[in-house]
C-alpha positions, 0 to 999 in steps of 0.5 A: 431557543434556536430559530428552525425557521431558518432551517425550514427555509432551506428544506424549502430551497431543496424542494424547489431545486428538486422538483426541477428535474425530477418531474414523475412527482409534484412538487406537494409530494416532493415537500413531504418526503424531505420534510418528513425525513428532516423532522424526524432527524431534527427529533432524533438529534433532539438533544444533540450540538455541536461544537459550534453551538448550533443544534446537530441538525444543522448538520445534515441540513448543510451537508444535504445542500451541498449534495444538490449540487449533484442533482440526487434523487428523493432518496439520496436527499433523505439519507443525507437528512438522516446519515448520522441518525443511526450512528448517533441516537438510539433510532436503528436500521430497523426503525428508519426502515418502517418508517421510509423507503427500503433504499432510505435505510440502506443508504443510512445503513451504508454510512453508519458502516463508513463511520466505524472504519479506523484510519491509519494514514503512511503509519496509519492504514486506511481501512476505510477507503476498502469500505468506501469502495464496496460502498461505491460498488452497491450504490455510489450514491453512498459515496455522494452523500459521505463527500458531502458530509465531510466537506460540511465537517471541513468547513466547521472544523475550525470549531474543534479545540484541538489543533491536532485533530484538526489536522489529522481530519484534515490529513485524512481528507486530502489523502483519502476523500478528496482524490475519490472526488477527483477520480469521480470527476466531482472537481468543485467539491474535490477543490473545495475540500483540498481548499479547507484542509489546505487552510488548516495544514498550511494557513500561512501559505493559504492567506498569502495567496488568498491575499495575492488573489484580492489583490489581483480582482480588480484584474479578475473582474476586468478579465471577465468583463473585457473577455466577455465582450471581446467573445461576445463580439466576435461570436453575436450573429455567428452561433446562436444560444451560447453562455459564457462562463469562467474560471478561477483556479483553486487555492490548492491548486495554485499552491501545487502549481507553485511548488511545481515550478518554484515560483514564490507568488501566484501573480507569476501564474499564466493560466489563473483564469480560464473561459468556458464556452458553451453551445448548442451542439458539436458542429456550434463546438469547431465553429467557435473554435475556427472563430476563436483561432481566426481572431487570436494565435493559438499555442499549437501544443495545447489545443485537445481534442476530446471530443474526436478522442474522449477522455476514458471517463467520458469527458468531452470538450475542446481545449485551446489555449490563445494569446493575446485575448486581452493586450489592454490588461493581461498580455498572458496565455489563456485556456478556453473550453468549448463544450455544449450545455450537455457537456458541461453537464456532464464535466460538472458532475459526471457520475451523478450525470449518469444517473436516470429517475424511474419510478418512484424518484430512485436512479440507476447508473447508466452509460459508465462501464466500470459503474456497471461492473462495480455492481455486478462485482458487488453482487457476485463476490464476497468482501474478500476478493471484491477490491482484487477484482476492482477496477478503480484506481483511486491511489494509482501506486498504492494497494490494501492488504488486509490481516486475517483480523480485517486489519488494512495494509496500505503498501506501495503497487508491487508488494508481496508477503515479505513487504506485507509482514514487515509492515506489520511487525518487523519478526514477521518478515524476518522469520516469514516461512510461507504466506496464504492469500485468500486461504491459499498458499501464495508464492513470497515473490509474487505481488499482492492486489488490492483486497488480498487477506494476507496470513504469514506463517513464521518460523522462529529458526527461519531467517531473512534471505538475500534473494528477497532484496531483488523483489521487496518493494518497501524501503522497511523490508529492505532496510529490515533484511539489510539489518538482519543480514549486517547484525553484529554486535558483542554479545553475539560474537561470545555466543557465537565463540561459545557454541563453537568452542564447546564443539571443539571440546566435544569431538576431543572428549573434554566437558563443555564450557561452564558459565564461568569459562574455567576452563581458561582461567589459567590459560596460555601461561597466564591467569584471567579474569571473567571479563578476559575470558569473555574476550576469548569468545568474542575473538573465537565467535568474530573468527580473529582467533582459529577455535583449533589452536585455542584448542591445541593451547588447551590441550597442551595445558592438559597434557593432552597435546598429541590427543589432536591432530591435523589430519584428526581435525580434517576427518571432519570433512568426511565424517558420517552423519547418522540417520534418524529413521521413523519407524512409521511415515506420517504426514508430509510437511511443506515448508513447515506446515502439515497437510497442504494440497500438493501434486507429484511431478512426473519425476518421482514417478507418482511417489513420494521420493525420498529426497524431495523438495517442493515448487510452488508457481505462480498460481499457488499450486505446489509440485514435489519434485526429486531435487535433481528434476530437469524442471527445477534447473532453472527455477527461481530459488525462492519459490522453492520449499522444504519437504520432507515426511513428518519424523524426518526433521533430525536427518542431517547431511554434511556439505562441502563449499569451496570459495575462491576469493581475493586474498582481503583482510576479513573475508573469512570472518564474512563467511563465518559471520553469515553462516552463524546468523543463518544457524548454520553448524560449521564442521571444518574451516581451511584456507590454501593459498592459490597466489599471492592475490587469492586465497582458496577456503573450504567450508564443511557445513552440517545441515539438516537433511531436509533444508538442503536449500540453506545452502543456496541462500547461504551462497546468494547471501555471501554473494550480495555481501561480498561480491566485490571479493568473490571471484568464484565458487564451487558446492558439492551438496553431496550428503556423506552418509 
């Protein structure tokens, strides 16, 4: 039977703790209240342990102790004695809610939301931090009790069996719990958490300097006696009421700091102790501070001053590091902080030093800027766009997309769609045709924000552009468009050899290829088997062969060798695309999607016109322009879409593209191979000799009407893939009708 007088000893110490400072209540009032939300916990969790053994109860009793350290109000207290009831027993909202405060009930219903997040950390993304802040932004003192909660968790974690789920929590807290406590300047649980996961991650580190620590306490109490008394000597008669306090640098600190500067043992630390010295007020604070600079010689680069010029969080203090304080033990650098009593107060806990009491024990936030405006976001936005608007930064370079499911994306700050899409699968990003934000559409250049609800629109005949490499900003969008763009491999190049071929065939009126290849089982004078004529399609589609002498070679074999001709096959260059015309105008299409908000440039004269192309800006309006508007001259390529009415997809255009390029072995298989990945039809290929070092190669490429823009992509692409060849190039887009 477990003894909860223990228990009750504890409830008793929160009470006497408490009624220091909140003083509307007497203490009999007080006693009620926790005691009344600690029984009722005890009885729900009635039945409940964990895995140390211990009744679940001692839980919540552990983690409101810890809380104290913030100074909470009635409120908080009792929601941290009930955090986990809702969640874990069959009592709801509804039930805590007739028994207690509303605010009770909000407080425990905020942290049986933070409970249900999943979390994804690197692979994984954090869905929970987006809850955390919304939590932040209600009432932060949600924040509170969830960074007491887990650091009671880390500190009985050692209980779980399995190791790996030992150090994923523990993952999971030093990258997403204890940089929210630094960010709200609650240093001793931020370094007590960072301590407790540093164990678990790294225990091999953790008792090496644990050890070096031991070691050196007898350096530790003699710093701390000797530097008491060298202060006191110099301070007694001087100032009046001051305290001295002291400082030993955290474990995990210690270890960053190691690794910073390479060194192998923390004795080798300059700055493991630090003194506090604490005064009445800020005339007490430059007075001790020109006694101290009088008696020992400051180092001028590290003395702060944030007391003329506070931290942007409000922080306030003087820093000044001396050396020689004590010669007789450690001949070293030392920091001293001078501060008043208010001052410290407020470096100790910080937020929780902004909160006032009112009525009935609850507090509200006060002198915090980004406090006020996390409240009044909350109250006047939506889920949806609050962490755009948010203005804390918690992971300064990270960001947290969301799919339209509410799945979280954590990317790196600068991200855009592309980088978004390919996170979440690679098809995504490789066939990404346009992206909605928030329900809008969104330029694929344009940097997300934290918050955004990010919908990818695909299309499966859209592929990679060469112009996204300047933008994205992860190294798995970027590896993703270099695959795409260097893809190859042996069953492309016969399918590729395939569909060029059975072109060839067609324009001299002879059947296509059969899936035997029959056509060159007898060929060139010499007979083949499967394999050998797959090897006929691998040289045609990878262009070591020109498709127009294995034509000329067939033709031959049938007798048909004058049916083709040189000048036959260069009318390819100016045949005449027929036009499919709709016999009704139906909707107008933009960048594959029907009915998108859109507005008419003055260049089109408030019509339609009939070859348009749309723009959308960086505020995610789109305007149809003539595709020879002056305001597109200098538009970025990318932030332009395909229009065109819907019926008009089958037009097509044919393109002439000259390339001037240094005569190289493989140049002309790189133009090949780039336009067949991007599906684009090859009428006609020829070369002229400029000079011995250059080579002249002409290009007439069939494309649809509408997607006149592959054009450019395709010349970036050859101009990211080739450059180092490319000397100069010449396009003529003029559409032979």
């Amino acid at each position: 039977m477990y003894d909860y007088s223990k228990l009750e000893s504890k409830i008793d110490i929160m009470v006497q703790h408490l009624a220091t400072y909140i003083h509307d209540y007497d203490s009999a009032y007080i006693k009620n209240e926790i005691f009344r939300a600690y029984e009722y916990a005890r009885d729900a969790h009635e039945w409940q342990f964990r895995l140390s053994g211990d009744p679940y109860i001692v839980h919540p009793v552990e983690a409101s102790l810890i809380l104290l350290t913030l100074k909470p109000d009635i409120y908080t207290i009792q929601s941290c004695l009930l955090h986990d009831v809702i969640e874990d027993t069959p009592k709801t909202w509804e039930d805590i809610l007739e028994v207690f405060w509303e605010e009770v009930a909000f407080l425990c219903n905020g942290m049986e939301k933070l409970s249900k997040v999943r979390y994804r950390w690197e692979d994984r993304s954090i869905g929970s931090l987006r809850k955390m802040f919304v939590a932040m932004a209600q009432d932060l003192r949600v924040v509170f009790i969830k960074l007491s909660d887990r650091l009671h968790n880390m500190r009985t974690l050692k209980h779980h069996p399995k190791k790996e789920k030992r150090e994923k929590i523990a993952l999971e807290t030093l990258t997403i719990y204890a940089p929210i406590a630094d960010r709200l300047w609650l240093f001793a649980i931020k370094n007590d958490l960072e301590e407790e996961c540093f164990k678990i991650l790294h225990y091999d580190a953790y008792r090496s300097i644990k050890k070096e620590l031991k070691e050196l306490s007898a350096s530790s109490i003699a710093f701390i006696e000797n530097a008491e008394k060298e202060i006191n000597t110099l301070l007694l008669g001087n100032v009046n009421n001051y305290e001295i306090d002291y400082r030993i640098k955290s474990i995990y600190s210690i270890h960053k700091k190691m690794l910073k500067k390479n060194l192998d043992s923390a004795k080798s630390l300059h700055d493991l102790f630090g003194i506090r010295i604490m005064v009445n007020d800020i005339s007490d604070c430059y007075r001790v501070l020109g006694l101290i600079h009088n008696k020992w010689s400051p180092l001028p680069q590290r003395f702060k001053d944030y007391i003329a010029l506070p931290k942007p969080n409000g922080y306030k203090s003087l820093h000044t590091t001396i050396i020689g304080l004590l010669k007789g033990h450690r001949d070293q650098p030392t920091e001293i902080q001078i501060k008043t009593h208010e001052m410290k107060e407020y470096a100790d806990i910080w937020v929780a030093a902004h909160f006032e009491y009112k009525e009935r024990g609850s507090k509200i936030a006060k002198d915090i800027n980004w406090v006020k405006e996390l409240k009044e976001l909350s109250e006047s936005s939506g889920n949806s766009d609050f962490l755009s608007s948010l203005k804390i930064d918690v992971f300064r370079h990270r960001i947290f997309a969301f799919t339209p499911a509410g799945d979280s994306i954590n990317l790196p700050a600068g991200s855009t769609a592309i980088d978004f899409g390919y996170y979440v699968h690679t098809d995504l990003g490789n066939h990404i045709v346009m992206a909605k934000v928030n329900g809008q559409v969104y330029p694929l250049d344009k940097e997300l924000h934290n918050g955004d609800v990010v919908e990818i629109i695909i299309d499966k005949n859209k592929n990679p552009n060469p112009f996204w490499m300047s933008f994205v900003k992860t190294t798995k969008a970027k590896n993703r468009i270099k695959a795409w763009l260097k893809k190859e491999d042996k069953e492309l190049h016969r399918e590729r050899g395939k569909d060029i071929m059975n072109k060839y065939l067609e324009k001299s009126g002879l059947s296509p290829l059969d899936k035997d290849l029959s056509i060159f089982k007898v060929f060139d004078g010499r007979e083949n088997n499967i394999e050998e004529r797959w090897r006929i399609m691998e040289q045609i589609g990878d262009f070591s062969i020109p498709p127009g002498i294995i034509l000329k070679k067939i033709l031959k074999t049938k007798g048909n060798a004058n049916q083709l001709s040189i000048e036959a096959l260069s009318s390819t260059h100016t045949s005449s695309a027929t036009k499919t015309i709709s016999p009704v105008k139906k909707d107008l299409i933009i960048g594959g999607e029907e009915k998108l908000p859109y507005k008419l440039c003055y260049c089109s004269r408030r019509k339609l016109p009939e070859k348009m192309v749309a723009h959308i800006n960086s505020k995610g309006v789109i305007t149809i322009h003539k595709r020879n508007c002056k305001e597109l001259q200098h538009a970025n390529k990318d932030r332009l879409l395909s229009a065109y009415l819907k019926g008009d997809a089958d037009t097509v255009s044919f393109v002439q593209l000259r390339f001037d390029v240094m005569n190289t072995v493989g140049i002309l298989r790189t133009l090949s191979d780039i336009l067949y990945s991007m599906e684009i039809n090859i009428e006609a290929i020829s070369t002229e000799k400029i000079d011995f070092e250059k080579t002249r190669i002409f290009l007439s490429l069939q494309i649809p009407e509408y997607d006149y823009l592959i054009v450019d992509r395709f010349i970036e692409r050859v101009k990211m893939n080739i450059w180092e060849h490319l000397l100069a190039y010449e396009v003529e887009k003029e559409a032979i009708k």
